[in-house]
C-alpha positions in Angstrom: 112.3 -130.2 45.7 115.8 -129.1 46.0 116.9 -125.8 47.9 117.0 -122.4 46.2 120.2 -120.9 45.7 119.5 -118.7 48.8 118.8 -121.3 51.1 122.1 -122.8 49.9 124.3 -119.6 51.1 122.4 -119.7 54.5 123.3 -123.4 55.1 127.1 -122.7 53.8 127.4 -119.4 55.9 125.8 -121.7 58.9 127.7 -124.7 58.5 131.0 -122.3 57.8 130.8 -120.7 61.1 129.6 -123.9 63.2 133.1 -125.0 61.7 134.9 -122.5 64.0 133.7 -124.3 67.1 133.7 -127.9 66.1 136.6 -129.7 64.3 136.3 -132.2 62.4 138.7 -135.1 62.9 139.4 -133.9 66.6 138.7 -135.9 69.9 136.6 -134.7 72.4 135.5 -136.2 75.5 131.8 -135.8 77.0 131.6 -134.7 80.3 129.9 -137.1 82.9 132.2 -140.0 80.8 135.7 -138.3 80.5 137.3 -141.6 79.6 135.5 -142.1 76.8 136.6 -140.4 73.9 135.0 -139.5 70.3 136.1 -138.4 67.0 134.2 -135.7 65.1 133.3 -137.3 61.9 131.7 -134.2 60.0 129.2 -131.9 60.4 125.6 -132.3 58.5 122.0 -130.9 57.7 119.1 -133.2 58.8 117.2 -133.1 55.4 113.8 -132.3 57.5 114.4 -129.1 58.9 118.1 -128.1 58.2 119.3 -128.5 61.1 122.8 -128.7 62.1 124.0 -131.9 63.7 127.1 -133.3 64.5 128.4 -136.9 63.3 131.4 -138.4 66.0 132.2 -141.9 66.5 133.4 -142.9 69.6 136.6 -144.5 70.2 136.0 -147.3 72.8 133.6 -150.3 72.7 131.9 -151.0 69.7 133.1 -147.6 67.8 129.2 -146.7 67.6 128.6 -143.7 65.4 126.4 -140.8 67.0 124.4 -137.8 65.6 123.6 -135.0 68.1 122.4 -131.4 66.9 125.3 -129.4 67.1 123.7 -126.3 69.4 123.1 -129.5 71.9 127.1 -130.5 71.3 128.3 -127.1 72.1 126.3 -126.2 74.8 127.5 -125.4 78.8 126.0 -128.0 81.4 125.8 -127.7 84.8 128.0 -130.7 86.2 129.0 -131.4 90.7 128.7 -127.6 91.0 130.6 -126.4 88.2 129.9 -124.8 84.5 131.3 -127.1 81.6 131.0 -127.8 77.8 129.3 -131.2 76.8 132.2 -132.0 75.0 135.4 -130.8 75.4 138.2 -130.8 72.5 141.2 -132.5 73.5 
């Protein structure tokens, strides 16, 4: 069964928002592997529970694509001492 017409205006006011922290197209770089650099693809709903997830690709290797929830891609980790994002934009 498809979403009701509220549900759809949560997810779009969600997804509108999460779009002011997370670009999609730019690089960011993860922060125990600075070297390695990924491209955010797009941002998406898991059909299951709705939540919010980002698609990057990374840009070394085997150019893997990746899905993490996005409150996991913007979160502050503690890393040698210090207070950092997960992923930085470039």
């Amino acid at each position: 069964m498809g979403k009701t017409l509220e549900e759809q205006i949560q997810l779009k006011v969600e997804l509108e928002h999460a779009l002011t922290q997370v670009e999609i197209g730019a690089k960011y770089r993860h922060y125990k592997a600075t070297h390695k650099i990924y491209t955010v693809q797009d941002l998406a709903f898991q059909e299951e529970d709705n939540q919010l997830c980002v698609i990057y690709k990374a840009d070394y290797e085997e150019r893997l694509t990746y899905i993490r929830p996005f409150n996991s891609w913007i979160a502050m980790v503690e890393w040698e001492g210090e207070t950092v994002p997960r992923f930085a934009k470039l």
